[in-house]
Every structure is written in C-alpha cells, then in structure tokens.
C-alpha positions, 0 to 999 in steps of 0.5 A, spaced: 353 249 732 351 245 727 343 242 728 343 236 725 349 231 726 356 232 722 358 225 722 367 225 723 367 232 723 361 232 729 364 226 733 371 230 733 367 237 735 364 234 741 370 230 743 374 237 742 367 240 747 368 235 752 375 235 752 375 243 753 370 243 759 374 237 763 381 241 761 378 248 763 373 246 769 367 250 765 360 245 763 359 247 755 352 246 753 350 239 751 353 235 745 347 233 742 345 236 736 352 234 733 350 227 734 343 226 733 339 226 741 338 218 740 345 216 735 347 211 741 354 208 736 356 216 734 356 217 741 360 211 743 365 214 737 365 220 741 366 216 747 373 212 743 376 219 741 376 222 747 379 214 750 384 213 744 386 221 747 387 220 753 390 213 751 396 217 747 398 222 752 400 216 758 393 213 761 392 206 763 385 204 762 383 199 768 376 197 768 369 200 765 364 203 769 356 201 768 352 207 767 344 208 769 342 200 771 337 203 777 330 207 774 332 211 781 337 214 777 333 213 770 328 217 772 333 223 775 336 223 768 331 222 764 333 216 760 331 210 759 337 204 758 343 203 761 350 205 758 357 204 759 365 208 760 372 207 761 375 207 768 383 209 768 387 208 773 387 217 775 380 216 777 382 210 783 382 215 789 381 209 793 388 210 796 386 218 798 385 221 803 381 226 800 377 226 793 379 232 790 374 237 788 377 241 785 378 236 779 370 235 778 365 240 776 358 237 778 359 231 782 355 225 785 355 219 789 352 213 788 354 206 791 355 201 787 358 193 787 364 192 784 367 186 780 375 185 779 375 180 774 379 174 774 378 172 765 377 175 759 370 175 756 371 176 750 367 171 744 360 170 744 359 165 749 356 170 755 352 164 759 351 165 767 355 160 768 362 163 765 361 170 768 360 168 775 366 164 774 370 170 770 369 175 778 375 173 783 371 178 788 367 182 789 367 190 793 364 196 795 365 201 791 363 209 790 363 212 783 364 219 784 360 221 777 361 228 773 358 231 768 361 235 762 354 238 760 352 243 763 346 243 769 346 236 768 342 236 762 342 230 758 339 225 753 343 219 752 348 220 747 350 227 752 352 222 758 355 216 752 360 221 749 362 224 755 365 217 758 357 215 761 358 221 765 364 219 769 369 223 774 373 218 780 371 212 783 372 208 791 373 201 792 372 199 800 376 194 803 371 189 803 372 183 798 368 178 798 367 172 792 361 170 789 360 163 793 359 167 799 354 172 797 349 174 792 350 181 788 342 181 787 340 181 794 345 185 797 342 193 801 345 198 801 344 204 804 348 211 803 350 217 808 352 224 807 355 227 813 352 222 817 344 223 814 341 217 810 341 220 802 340 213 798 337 206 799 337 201 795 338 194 793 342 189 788 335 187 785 335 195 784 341 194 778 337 191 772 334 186 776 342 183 777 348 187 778 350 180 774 345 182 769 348 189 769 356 186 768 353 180 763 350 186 759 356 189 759 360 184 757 356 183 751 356 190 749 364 191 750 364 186 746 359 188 740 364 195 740 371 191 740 373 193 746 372 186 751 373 186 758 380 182 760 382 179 766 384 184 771 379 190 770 374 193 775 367 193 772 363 198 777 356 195 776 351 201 776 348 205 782 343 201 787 340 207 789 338 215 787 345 219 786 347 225 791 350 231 790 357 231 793 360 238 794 367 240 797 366 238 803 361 232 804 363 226 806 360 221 804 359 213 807 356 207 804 353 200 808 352 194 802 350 188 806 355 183 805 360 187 802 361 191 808 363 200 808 367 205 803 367 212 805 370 218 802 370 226 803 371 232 798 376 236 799 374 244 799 376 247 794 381 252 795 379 260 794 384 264 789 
C-alpha cells in the first residue's frame, strides 16, 4: 500500500478494499494512506465508485444519510465535521422483524429524525424557508452505522469513502409535519435491552437537524448529486453511538415523533 495518495489508481484501490471487506465480512485496515488523511473530495470519488458499482449491479438509491452532526459522536471518532452517505433501498430494514447481524461487521446505533422529502432541492437557492417547505414529514429513525475499517479506526476520508460509515437504517411509524413540531427541540432517549444507552436533543445535531438537512443539500448539491423529491435524508445522531451486537434490542423515544425499535439477529454458528 502506497503512503501517499495515488490519484485514480488510489481511489479504485480503496473502492476495491471497501468493497472486499463489505463482500467478505473482514474489516481491512484503513483507506487513508491512499487518499491523503484529510483529502475530503478523493474520498467523496471513492464514495461515487463504490455508489456507480452498486448502482450498476441493480441498486436503488432512496435517500442519503447525515453523518457526525453530534460532537458526542465527533469526539467518539475523533473528527470534527460532518459528512454525508447514500442510503439504498436494501439497507431499509423497517419492515423486518429482525435486523440481520450477520450482514454487518461492527455496528452502532444511533437515533436520529428523519426527513422524507416532498421537492428537489437542487439550484443554489437554500434559504430556510424552502427547506422546510421542501419536508412532507418527518419520522423516528435508527441508523444502524457500520464500518469496513477495522476497530473503527478512522480519519474523515476513512468514514467519507466508506459510504459515512453506513450499514442499515429504521424508520418508526410516527410522521409528523413541520407545522406541529420543531426538530431542534425535540429529546430523545435510546434504550439497549431496556437500559438508557444515549440521550440527546434536536439541538444536539448541528444546532438544527434542519441546519444539518440544509447542509446537506448545499453539499449534495456542490457534488452534482442533489436531494430529489421522494428521498429520506437521515439527519445525524442526537446522541452518542452504542454498539449492537447480535442479539441487543434496540428502542428509541424522540419527543414529538414517538418510539422506533429494532433487534439484532444472532448470528448463526457454522
């Protein structure tokens, strides 16, 4: 592995790294020595192959995620920005009895709001009006986030190529419009096997989780990929991460948006 970064020939080495450890269910060391630790755009083009990929053998891309909005979760990698990941239809285990383990390597929980969008927005027109206008509802979400790094050793170009660290994501059945509540103010507490795990609040996630979704389209949008109309934007955690090994059962309590609850499958023994 080279110790500098290698341009393409990098970008297609850590795509193809990535994707050995998704395929095989082994973490592989950390991608960053090919991309330069803090080259955010050469990260973001690992991000596009392994998206163009997954794109080209059938999936359906539904949504982005939100990543490190909570300085809880920040200081618990270590990073200090937010980024972003592709949500595809396959990771939606909202419909599931149980979320199976045995597609993840090293998971974590975290609650979140998420916003299902009713307009694009695309342009450069991002003022606060036209986001809010732009959410038909919002919901409870867990994102279930997972690592390809190995003990989750990560600079921001490790978590951005890797998709922001995304594994699988639940939505609760709440919906609630913006008209009847404020993400910012919302409290949100998370249980693992029926102990408190994480607390937080909507102020938690970049002050806003609207500042977080503005954000997001801004930069989605800088990439040439902007949010449409119809997709789920996960906002980012209001409080710390917990791990979830097979078996855990996992139930969050956001104010105003009501309860998501999921478990872990144990992992068959071959």
């Amino acid at each position: 592995m080279s110790n500098s970064p290698t341009g393409v020939a990098g970008v297609i080495e850590a795509a193809d790294l990535l994707a050995a450890a998704a395929d095989t269910g082994v973490p592989t060391a950390p991608v960053r020595a090919l991309l330069g630790d803090c080259d955010i755009a050469t990260a973001y083009a690992v991000q596009q192959e392994l998206t163009r990929r997954r794109v080209t053998a059938g999936a359906v891309i539904v949504g982005r995620k939100i990543g490190l909005t909570s300085p809880a979760v920040q200081q618990q990698l270590g990073v200090d920005q937010p980024d972003f990941g592709v949500l595809f239809a396959d990771m939606d285990m909202s419909g599931t009895v149980l979320v199976p383990s045995e597609r993840l390597l090293q998971p974590k929980a975290e609650a979140e709001i998420a916003f299902i969008l009713k307009a694009d927005l695309d342009g450069n027109d991002f003022a606060p009006e036209r986001i809010r206008d732009a959410v038909s509802y919002a919901a409870p979400a867990i994102e279930i986030v997972d690592s390809r790094i190995a003990d989750w050793d990560l600079t921001i170009a490790d978590t951005v190529a890797d998709n922001a660290s995304s594994g699988l994501f639940v939505l609760g059945p709440g919906r609630v419009t913006l008209d009847d509540f404020e993400p910012k103010d919302v409290t949100m507490r998370m249980y693992a096997d029926d102990a408190l795990v994480s607390e937080g609040t909507g102020s938690a996630c970049l002050g806003d989780p609207l500042n977080a979704l503005t954000w997001l389209a801004l930069t989605a949008a800088a990439y040439g990929n902007p949010l449409r109309a119809g997709q789920i934007v996960l906002s980012g955690a209001l409080g710390p991460m917990v791990a979830t090994p097979p078996g855990t059962r996992i139930r969050a309590d956001i104010s105003a948006l009501g309860e998501v609850s999921t478990a872990f499958s144990i992992k068959e023994t071959p």
